[in-house]
C-alpha positions as CSV (number, residue, x, y, z in Angstrom):
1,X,66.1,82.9,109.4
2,X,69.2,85.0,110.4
3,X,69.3,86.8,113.7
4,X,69.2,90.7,111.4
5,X,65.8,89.1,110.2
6,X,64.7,88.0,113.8
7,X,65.3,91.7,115.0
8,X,63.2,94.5,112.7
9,X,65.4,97.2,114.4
10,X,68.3,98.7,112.9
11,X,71.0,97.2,114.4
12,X,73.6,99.8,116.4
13,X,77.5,99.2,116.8
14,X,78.4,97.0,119.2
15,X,82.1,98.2,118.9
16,X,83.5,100.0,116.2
17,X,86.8,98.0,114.9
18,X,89.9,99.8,113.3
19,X,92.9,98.4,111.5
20,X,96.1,98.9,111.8
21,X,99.7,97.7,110.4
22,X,100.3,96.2,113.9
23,X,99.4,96.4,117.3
24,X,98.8,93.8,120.7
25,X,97.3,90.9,119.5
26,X,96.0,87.8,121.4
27,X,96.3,83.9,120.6
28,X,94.8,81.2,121.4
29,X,92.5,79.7,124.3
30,X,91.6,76.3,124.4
31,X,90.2,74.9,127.7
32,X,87.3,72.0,126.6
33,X,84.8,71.4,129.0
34,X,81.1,70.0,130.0
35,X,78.9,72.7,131.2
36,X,78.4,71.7,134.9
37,X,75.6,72.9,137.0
38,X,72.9,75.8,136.3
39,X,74.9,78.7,136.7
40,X,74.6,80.2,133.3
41,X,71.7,80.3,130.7
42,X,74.2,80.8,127.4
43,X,75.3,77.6,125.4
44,X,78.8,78.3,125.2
45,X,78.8,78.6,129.1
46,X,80.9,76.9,130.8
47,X,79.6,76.0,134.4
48,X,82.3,77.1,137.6
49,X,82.8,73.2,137.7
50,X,83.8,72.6,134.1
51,X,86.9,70.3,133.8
52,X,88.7,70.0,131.0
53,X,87.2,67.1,128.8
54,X,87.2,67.2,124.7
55,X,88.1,69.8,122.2
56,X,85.7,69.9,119.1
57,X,85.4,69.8,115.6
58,X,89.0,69.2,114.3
59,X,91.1,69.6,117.5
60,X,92.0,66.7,119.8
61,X,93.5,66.5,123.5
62,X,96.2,64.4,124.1
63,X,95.2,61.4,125.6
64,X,98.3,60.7,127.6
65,X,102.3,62.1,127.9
66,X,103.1,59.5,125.7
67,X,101.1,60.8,123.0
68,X,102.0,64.1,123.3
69,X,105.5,63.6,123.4
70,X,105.8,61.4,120.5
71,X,104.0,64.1,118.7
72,X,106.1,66.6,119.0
73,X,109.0,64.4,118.0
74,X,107.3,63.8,115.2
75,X,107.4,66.6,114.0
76,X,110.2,68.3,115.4
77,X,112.0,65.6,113.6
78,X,110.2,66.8,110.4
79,X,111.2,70.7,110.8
80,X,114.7,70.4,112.0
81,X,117.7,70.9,109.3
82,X,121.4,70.7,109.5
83,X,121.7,73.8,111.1
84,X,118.6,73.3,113.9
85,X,115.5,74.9,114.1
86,X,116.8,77.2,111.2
87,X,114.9,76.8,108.0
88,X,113.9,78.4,104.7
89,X,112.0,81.7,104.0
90,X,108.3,81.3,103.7
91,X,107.5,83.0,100.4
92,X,104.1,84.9,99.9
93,X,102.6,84.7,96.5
94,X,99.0,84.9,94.8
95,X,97.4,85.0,91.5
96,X,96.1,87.3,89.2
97,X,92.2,87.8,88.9
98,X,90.7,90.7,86.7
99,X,87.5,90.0,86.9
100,X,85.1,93.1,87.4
101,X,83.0,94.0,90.8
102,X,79.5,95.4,90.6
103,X,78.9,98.6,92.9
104,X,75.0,98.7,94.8
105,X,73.4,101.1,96.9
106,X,73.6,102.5,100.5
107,X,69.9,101.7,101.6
108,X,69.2,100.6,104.7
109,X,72.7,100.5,106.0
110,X,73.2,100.9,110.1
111,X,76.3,102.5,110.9
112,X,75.8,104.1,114.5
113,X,79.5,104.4,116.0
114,X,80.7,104.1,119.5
115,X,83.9,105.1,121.7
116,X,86.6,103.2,121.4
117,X,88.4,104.2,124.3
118,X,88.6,101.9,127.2
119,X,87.8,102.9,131.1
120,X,91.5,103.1,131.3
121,X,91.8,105.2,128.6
122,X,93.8,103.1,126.2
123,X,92.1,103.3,122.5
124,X,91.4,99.7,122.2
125,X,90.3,97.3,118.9
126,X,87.2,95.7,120.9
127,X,84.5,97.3,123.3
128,X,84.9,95.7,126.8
129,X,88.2,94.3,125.9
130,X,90.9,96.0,127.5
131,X,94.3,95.9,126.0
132,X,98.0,96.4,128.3
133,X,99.6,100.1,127.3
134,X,102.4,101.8,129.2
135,X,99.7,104.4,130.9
136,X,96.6,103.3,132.5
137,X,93.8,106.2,134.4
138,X,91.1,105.2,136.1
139,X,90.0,108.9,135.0
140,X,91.6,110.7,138.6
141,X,95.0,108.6,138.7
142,X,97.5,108.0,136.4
143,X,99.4,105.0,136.4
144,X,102.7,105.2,134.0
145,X,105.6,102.5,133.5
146,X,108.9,104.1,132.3
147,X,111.6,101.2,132.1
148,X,111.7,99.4,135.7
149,X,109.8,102.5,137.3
150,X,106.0,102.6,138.1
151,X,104.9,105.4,138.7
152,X,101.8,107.3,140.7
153,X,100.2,110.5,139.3
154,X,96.9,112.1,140.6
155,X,94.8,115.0,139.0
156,X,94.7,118.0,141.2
157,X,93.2,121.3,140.5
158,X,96.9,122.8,139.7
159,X,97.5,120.3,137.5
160,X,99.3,116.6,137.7
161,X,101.1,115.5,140.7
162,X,103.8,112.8,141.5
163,X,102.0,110.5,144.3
164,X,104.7,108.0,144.3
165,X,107.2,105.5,142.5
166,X,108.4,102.0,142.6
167,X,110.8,100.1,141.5
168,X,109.6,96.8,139.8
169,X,112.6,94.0,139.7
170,X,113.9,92.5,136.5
171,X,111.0,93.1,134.0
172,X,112.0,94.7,130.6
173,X,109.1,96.4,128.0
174,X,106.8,96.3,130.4
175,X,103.4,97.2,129.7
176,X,100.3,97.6,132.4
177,X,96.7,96.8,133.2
178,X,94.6,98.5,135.9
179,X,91.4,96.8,138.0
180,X,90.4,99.2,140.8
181,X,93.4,99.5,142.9
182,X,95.2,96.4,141.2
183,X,98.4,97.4,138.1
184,X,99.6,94.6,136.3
185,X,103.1,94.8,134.7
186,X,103.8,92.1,132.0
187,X,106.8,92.4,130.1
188,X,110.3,90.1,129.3
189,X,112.1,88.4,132.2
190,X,115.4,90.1,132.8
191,X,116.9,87.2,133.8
192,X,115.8,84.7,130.9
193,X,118.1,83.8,128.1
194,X,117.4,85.1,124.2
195,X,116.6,83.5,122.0
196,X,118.9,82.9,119.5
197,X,117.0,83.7,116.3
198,X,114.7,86.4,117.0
199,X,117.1,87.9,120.1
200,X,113.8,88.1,122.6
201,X,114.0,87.0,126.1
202,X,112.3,83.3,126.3
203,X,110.8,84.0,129.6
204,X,107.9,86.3,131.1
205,X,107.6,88.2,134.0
206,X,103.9,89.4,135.4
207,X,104.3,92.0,138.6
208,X,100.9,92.6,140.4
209,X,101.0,95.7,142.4
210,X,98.5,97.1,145.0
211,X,97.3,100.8,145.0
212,X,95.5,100.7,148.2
213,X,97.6,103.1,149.4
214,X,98.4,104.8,146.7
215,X,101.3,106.5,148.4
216,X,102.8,103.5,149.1
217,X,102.3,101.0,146.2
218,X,103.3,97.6,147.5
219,X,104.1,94.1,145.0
220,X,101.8,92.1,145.9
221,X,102.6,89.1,143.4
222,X,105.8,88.2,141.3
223,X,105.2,85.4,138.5
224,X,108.0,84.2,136.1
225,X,107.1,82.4,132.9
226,X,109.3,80.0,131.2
227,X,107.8,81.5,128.4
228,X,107.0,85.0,126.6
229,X,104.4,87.4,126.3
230,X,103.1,87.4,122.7
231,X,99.6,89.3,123.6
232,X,97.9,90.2,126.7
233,X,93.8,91.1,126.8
234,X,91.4,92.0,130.5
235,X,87.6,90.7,130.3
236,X,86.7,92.4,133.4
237,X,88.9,91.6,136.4
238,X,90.4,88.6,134.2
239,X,93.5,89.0,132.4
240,X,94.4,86.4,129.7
241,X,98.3,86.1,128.5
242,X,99.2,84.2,125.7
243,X,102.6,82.8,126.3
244,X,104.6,81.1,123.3
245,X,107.4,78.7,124.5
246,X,109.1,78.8,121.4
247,X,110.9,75.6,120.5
248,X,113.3,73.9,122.8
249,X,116.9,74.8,122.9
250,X,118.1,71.3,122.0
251,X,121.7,70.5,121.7
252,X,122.2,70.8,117.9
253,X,125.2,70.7,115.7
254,X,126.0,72.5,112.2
255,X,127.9,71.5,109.2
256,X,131.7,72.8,109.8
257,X,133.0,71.5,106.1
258,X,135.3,69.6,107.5
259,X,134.8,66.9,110.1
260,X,130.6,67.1,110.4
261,X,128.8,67.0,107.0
262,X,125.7,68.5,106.5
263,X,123.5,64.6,106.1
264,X,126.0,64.0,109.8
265,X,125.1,67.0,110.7
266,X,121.1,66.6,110.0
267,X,121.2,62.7,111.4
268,X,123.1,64.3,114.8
269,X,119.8,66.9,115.2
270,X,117.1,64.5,114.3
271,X,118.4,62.2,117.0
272,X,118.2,65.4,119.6
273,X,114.8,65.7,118.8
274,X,114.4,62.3,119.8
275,X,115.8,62.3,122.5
276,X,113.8,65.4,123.7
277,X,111.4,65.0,126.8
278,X,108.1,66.8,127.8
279,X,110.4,68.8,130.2
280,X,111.9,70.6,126.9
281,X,108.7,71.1,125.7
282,X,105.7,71.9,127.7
283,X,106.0,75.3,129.6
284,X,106.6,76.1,133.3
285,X,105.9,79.1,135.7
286,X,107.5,80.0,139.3
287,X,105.1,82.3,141.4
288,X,107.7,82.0,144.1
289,X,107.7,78.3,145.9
290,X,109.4,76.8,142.5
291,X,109.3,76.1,139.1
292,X,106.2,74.2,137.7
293,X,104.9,72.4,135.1
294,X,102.0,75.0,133.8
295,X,99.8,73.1,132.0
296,X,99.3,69.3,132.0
297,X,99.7,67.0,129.3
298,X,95.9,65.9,128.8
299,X,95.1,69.8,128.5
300,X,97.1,70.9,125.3
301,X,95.5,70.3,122.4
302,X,97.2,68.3,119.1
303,X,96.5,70.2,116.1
304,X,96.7,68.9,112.1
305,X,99.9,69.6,110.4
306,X,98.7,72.3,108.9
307,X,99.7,74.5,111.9
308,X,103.7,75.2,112.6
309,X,105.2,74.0,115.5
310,X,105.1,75.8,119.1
311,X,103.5,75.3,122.5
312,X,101.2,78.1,122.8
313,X,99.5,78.7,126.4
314,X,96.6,80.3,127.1
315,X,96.8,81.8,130.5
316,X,93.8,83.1,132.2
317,X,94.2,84.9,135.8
318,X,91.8,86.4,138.0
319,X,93.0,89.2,139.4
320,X,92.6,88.4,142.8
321,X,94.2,85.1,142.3
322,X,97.6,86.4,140.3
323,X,99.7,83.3,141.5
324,X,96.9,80.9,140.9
325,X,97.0,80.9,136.7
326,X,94.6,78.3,134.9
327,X,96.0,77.1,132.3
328,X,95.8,75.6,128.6
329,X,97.9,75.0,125.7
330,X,97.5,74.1,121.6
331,X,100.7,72.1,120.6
332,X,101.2,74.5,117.5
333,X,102.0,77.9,116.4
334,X,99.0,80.6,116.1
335,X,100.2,84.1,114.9
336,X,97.0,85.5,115.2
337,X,93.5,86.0,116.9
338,X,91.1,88.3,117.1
339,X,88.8,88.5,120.8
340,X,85.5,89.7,120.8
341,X,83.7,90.2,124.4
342,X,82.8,86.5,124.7
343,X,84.5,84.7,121.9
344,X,88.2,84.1,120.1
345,X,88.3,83.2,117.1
346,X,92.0,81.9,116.7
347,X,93.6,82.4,113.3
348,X,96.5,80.4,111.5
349,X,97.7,80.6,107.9
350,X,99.4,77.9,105.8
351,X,103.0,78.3,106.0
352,X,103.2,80.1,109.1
353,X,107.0,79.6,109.7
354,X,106.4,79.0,113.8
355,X,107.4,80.9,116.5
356,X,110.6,83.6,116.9
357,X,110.8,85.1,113.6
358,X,114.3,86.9,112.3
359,X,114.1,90.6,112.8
360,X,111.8,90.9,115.9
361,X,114.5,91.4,118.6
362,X,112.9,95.1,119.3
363,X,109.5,94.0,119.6
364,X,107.1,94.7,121.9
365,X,103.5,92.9,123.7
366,X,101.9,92.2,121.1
367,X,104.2,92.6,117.9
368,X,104.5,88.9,117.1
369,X,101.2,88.2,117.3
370,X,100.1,90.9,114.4
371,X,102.9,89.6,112.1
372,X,100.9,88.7,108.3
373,X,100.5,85.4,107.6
374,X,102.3,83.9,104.4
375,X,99.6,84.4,101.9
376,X,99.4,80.6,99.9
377,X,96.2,79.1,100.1
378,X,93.8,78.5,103.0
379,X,93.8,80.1,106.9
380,X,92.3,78.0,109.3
381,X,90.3,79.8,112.0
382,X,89.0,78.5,115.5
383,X,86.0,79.6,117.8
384,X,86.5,79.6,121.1
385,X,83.4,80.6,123.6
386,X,85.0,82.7,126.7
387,X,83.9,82.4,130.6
388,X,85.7,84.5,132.7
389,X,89.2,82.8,132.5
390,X,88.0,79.4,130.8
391,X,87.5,79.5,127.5
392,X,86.5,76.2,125.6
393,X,86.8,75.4,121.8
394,X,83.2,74.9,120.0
395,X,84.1,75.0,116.3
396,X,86.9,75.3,113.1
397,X,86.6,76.7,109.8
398,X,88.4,77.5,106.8
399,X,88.9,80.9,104.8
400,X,90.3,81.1,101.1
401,X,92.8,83.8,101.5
402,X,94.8,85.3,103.9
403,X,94.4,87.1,106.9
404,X,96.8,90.4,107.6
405,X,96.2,90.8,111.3
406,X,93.5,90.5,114.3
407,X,92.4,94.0,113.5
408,X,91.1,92.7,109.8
409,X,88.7,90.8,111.9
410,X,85.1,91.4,113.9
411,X,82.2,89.4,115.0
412,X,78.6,90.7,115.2
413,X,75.7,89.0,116.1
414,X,76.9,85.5,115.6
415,X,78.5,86.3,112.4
416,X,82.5,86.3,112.0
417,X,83.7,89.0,109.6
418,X,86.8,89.0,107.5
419,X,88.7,91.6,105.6
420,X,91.0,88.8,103.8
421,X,94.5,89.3,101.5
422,X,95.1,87.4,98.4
423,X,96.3,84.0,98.3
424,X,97.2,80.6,95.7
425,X,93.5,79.6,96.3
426,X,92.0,83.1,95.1
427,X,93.2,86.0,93.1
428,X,95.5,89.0,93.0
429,X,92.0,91.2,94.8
430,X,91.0,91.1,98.3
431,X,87.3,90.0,100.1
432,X,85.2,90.4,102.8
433,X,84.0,86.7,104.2
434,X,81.1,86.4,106.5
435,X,80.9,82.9,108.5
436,X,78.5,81.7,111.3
437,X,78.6,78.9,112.9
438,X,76.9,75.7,112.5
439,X,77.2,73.4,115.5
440,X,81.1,72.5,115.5
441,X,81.7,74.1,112.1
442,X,82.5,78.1,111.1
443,X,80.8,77.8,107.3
444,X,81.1,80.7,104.9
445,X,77.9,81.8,104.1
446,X,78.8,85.1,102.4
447,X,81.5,86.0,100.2
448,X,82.4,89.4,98.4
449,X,85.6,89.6,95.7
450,X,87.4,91.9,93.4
451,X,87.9,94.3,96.4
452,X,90.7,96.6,94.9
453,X,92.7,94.5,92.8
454,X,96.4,94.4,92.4
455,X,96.6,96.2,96.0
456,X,97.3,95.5,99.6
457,X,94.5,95.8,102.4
458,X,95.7,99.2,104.5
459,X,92.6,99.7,107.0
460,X,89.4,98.4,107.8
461,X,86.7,100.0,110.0
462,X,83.7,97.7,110.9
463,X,80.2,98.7,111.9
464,X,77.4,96.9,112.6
465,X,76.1,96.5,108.8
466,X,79.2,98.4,107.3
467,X,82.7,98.0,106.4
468,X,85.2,100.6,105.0
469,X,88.3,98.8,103.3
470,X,91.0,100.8,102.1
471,X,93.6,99.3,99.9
472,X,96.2,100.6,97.8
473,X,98.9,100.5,95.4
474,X,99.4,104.0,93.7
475,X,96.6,105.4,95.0
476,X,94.2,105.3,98.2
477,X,90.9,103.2,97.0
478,X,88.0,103.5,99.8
479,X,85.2,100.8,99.8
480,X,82.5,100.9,101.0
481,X,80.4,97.3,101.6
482,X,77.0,96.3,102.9
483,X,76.9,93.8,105.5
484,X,73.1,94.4,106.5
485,X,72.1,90.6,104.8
486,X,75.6,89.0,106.2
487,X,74.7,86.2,103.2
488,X,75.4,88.9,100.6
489,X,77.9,91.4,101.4
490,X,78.0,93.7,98.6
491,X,80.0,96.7,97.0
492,X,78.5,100.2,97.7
493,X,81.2,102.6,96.2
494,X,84.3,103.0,95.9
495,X,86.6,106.4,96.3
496,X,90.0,106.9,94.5
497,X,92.5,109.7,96.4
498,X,96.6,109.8,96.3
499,X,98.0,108.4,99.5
500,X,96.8,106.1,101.4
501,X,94.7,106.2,105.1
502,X,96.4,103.1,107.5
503,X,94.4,104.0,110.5
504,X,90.4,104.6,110.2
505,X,88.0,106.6,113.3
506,X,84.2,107.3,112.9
507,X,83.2,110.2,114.7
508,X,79.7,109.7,113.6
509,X,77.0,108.6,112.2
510,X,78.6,110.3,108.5
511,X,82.7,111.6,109.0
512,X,85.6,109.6,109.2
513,X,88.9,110.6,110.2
514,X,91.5,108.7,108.0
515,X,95.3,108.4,109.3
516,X,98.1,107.5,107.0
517,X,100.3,109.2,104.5
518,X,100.7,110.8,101.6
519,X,101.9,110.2,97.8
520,X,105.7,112.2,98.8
521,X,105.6,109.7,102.1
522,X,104.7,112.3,104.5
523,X,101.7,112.2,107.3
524,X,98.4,113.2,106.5
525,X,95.3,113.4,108.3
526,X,91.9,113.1,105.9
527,X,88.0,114.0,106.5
528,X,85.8,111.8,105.1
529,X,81.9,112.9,104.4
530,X,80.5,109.4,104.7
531,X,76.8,110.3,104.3
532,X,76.2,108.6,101.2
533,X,78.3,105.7,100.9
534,X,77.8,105.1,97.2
535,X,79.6,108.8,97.0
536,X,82.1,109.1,99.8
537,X,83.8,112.1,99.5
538,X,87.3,113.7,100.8
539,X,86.4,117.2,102.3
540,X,89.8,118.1,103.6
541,X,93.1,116.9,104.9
542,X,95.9,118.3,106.4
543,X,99.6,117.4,106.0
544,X,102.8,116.9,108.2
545,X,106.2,117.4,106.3
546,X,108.8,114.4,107.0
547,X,106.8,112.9,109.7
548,X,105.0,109.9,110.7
549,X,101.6,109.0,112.5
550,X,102.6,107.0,115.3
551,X,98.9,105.7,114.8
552,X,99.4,104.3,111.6
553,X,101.5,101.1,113.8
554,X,100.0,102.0,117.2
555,X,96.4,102.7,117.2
556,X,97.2,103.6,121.5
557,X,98.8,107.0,119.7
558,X,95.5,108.4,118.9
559,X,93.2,110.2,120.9
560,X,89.5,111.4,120.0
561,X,87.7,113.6,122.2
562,X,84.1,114.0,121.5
563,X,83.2,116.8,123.4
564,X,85.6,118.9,121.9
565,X,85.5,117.4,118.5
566,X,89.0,117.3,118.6
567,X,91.8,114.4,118.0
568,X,95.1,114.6,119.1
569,X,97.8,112.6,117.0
570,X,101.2,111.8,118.4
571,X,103.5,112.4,115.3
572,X,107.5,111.3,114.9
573,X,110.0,113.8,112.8
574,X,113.3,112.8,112.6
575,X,114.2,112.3,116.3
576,X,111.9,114.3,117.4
577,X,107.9,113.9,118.6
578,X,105.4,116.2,117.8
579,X,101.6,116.1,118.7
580,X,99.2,117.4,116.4
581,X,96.0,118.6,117.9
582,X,93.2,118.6,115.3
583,X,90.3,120.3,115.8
584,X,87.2,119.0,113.3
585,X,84.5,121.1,111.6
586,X,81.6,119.7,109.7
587,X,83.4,119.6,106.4
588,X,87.0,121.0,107.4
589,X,90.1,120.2,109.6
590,X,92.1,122.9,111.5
591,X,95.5,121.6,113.2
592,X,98.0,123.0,115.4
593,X,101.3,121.5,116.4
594,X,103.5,121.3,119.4
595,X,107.0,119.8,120.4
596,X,106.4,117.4,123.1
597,X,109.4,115.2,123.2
598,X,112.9,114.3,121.7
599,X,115.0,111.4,121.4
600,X,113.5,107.8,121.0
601,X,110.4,108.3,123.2
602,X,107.4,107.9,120.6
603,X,107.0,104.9,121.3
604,X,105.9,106.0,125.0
605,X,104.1,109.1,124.0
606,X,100.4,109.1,124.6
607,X,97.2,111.6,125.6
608,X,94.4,110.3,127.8
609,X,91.2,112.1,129.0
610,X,90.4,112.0,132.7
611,X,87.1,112.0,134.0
612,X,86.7,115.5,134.1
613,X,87.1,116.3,130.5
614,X,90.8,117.7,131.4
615,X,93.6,115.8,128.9
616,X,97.0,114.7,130.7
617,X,99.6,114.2,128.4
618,X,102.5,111.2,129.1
619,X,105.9,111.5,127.6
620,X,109.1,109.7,128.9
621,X,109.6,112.7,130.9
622,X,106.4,113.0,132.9
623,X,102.9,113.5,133.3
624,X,101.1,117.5,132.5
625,X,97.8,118.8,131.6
626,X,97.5,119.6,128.1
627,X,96.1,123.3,127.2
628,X,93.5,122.5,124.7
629,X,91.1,124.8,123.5
């Protein structure tokens, strides 16, 4: 019997989920240990004297240095070329399927929706899972980082004030998180070198300020990781950074045409990577005594070959701890992960070409790790049961298909769900997969196919026994699938519109606000009447000439306020920013726009809702109240 059988009650949202083209994502976490003492009455719980002991199902610990170090070796040696770490383009491909999908009814559907919005205001993928942004609130104060500068604002009665400013030292991109009267700043370590493919700094830099005093905000903690920031997520007063170190800067050689051949050449690096040591490989921190080694051998995990090559830490920190990080890393790349209030399910695709990919020198938190996986054959996914800031891994599983991002993911009740992409093991159509797990194994137990053939997942929205998939190709398909019996997903309907909707919001129980564009390219905002979901229909949409929804790559840029029934969408035109303030009807959409900001600000751009319904808006320039009706 499944746990929706065991429980006669319509189920309610535990989250709503949204997809997105990008946005932060989190890797991996994968701390093994024995449950120890009687602390916690859950079977994933780990006790507060869990060491690290075994990893399950198909992951491994090293045993010793040796081990570990002869593994990468291996295969380093394997991946290296003439001209280093440089190697071929990972091509995506799939294959044509034309088989036909059946369409069933709506009956008996739940799909109750909740706030996304964090308590520090940040629109987030997961309930209870805070994400960083560049402006926290703790609904009176606003917290903004703008370059090296944090600073201070408070809500008065005439409107936002400066309370102070401070300078934090050598931190680039930095984004924040806010506990109480503690601001965390992650971002790139100034003072790190870049990497030479991708152009990123290699190290990380995590500045804990204290707003006791909030007119004097003092730096209370100054971490440096040998490493960078490729996602960030809070669980409470925990904040868990996932820290690729990238592969070593070895001292490598390239063909010349003349004197060094390309087999010299090639022969000259593989005996680099033999000569490597664990000091090239396995990361370090400095939290101000010294640099050290962050995790230790017999707590990083050796993965199959399937996974490309990295050292990916898991860093868990409690808050009041910041220079006291525990530690654990999987000796492999993981693009991908999706966290859920008590599990991570960990998410790599065959072919993943490894860490530092060409083109990403502009990226921010987060970017990397919402990169698509290489479609061609068969992603591998990992649970991992969360405890405050230990996490162990319980089971592994495999998907047919690939996986787009963290956002085409979502877990309720025990049951993993998965919006997946084509791949060599499928067909030219996309799926929704539903896996639970059985003891140390994720199994498939439902499958649904055919889901807009020939076309590219664009957004997914999860509810508790719903998912809306939109794809497209030349126009904007909008499923509609059944999850209520997670054993037998199955198509409800299916609605056909030009354009295309990247970025999906429930405002209840039977509307959706699409976000996307247009068949000319331009933004549009839809309304959806989702009442019947065998019959979906469009009831209105309104359009933006040459401009683009921030929202559609940064879901952060989107703002619904329910007691006004309004949204607020941060647009870009040209070099310009606009935001568009949207108010909804039952069946229509009303929209008014206004010039907030110019240059190459959009990116910082955001409207948050303080605790007494007001709505302060953030551009590079400042913090104001917006006038909303």
């Amino acid at each position: 019997m499944t746990d929706h059988d065991a429980d006669p009650a319509p189920r309610r949202l535990a989250r709503p989920l949204l997809v997105a083209g990008v946005a932060a994502a989190l890797a991996v976490s994968f701390l093994a240990g024995t449950r120890v003492g009687t602390g916690s009455s859950r079977p994933d719980a780990l006790g507060p004297d869990a060491r690290p002991a075994a990893f399950r199902a198909d992951l491994d610990a090293a045993t010793s240095c040796d081990e570990l170090l002869a593994s990468y070796r291996e295969r380093g040696r394997d991946l290296v070329t003439a001209w280093g770490w440089a190697g071929p383009p990972v091509v995506a491909y799939g294959v044509l399927d034309d088989r036909a999908q059946d369409r069933s009814d709506s009956a008996g559907v739940s799909r109750t929706v909740r706030q996304t919005a964090s308590e520090t205001g940040t629109n987030v993928q997961e309930t209870g899972v805070d994400e960083p942004d560049t402006v926290k609130t703790d609904g009176v104060r606003v917290v903004r980082v703008r370059d090296d500068e944090l600073v201070v604002h408070e809500a008065t009665d005439r409107g936002m004030r400066v309370v102070s400013s401070l300078h934090l030292p050598k931190i680039d991109d930095a984004e924040l998180l806010l506990s109480g009267d503690t601001v965390v700043a992650i971002g790139a370590d100034r003072a790190s070198v870049r990497d030479d493919t991708s152009r990123r700094r290699r190290g990380a830099r995590v500045i804990t300020v204290s707003l006791a005093d909030p007119e004097r905000p003092a730096i209370t903690s100054d971490v440096i990781y040998a490493s960078r920031v490729v996602a960030v997520r809070q669980h409470g007063s925990v904040a868990r950074l996932v820290l690729s170190s990238g592969l070593p800067a070895l001292r490598f050689v390239e063909p010349d045409g003349t004197r060094t051949s390309r087999q010299q050449a090639l022969e000259t690096n593989r005996r680099a990577v033999a000569a490597s040591t664990l000091a090239d490989w396995l990361p370090t921190y400095d939290a101000g005594d010294g640099s050290r080694r962050l995790v230790e051998c017999t707590d990083v995990a050796v993965p199959g070959d399937e996974l490309g090559l990295d050292t990916v830490s898991v860093v868990g920190i409690e808050l009041s701890r910041p220079t006291e990080p525990q530690a654990i890393a999987l000796a492999g790349s993981t693009p991908l992960a999706y966290a859920s209030a008590d599990h991570l399910y960990l998410v790599a695709g065959p072919g993943d070409p490894g860490p530092f990919p060409a083109g990403c020198a502009g990226c921010r938190i987060g970017d990397l790790g919402d990169r698509a996986l290489p479609s061609g054959g068969t992603t591998h996914v990992f649970d991992l049961a969360l405890d405050g800031a230990r996490a162990r891994h319980v089971a592994s599983g495999e998907i047919e298909g690939s996986i787009a991002d963290r956002w085409s993911l979502d877990e309720a009740d025990g049951v993993l769900r998965a919006a997946v992409g084509p791949s060599s093991e499928t067909g030219s159509f996309n799926s929704v997969v539903t896996m639970r797990r059985d003891r140390d194994r994720l199994v498939e137990i439902g499958r649904l196919d055919k889901i807009g053939r020939h076309e590219q997942i664009k957004g997914v929205r999860w509810f508790d026994d719903l998912a809306v998939v939109v794809t497209y190709r030349q126009v904007d398909p909008l499923h509609t699938v059944d999850l209520s019996s997670p054993g037998r997903p199955r198509l409800i309907g299916e609605l056909k519109i030009p354009g295309f909707s990247d970025y999906l919001h429930p405002l209840n129980d039977d509307r959706l606000l699409g976000v996307g564009v247009d068949d000319a390219g331009n933004a549009q905002v839809a309304l959806f009447d989702t009442r019947d979901l065998a019959d979906v229909s469009r009831t209105d949409v309104v359009g933006y000439r040459r401009s683009r929804a921030v929202a559609t790559t940064d879901p952060r840029a989107f703002t619904w306020l329910p007691g006004r029934s309004t949204a607020l969408v941060v647009l870009r035109k040209g070099r310009g920013v606009d935001l568009a303030t949207i108010t909804v009807g039952k069946r229509t959409l009303r929209s008014t726009v206004e010039r907030v900001e110019h240059g190459p600000d959009a990116a910082v751009v955001r409207t948050i809702e303080l605790a007494d319904g007001r709505v302060a808006l953030v551009t590079g320039e400042g913090v104001r109240l917006l006038d909303l009706p």
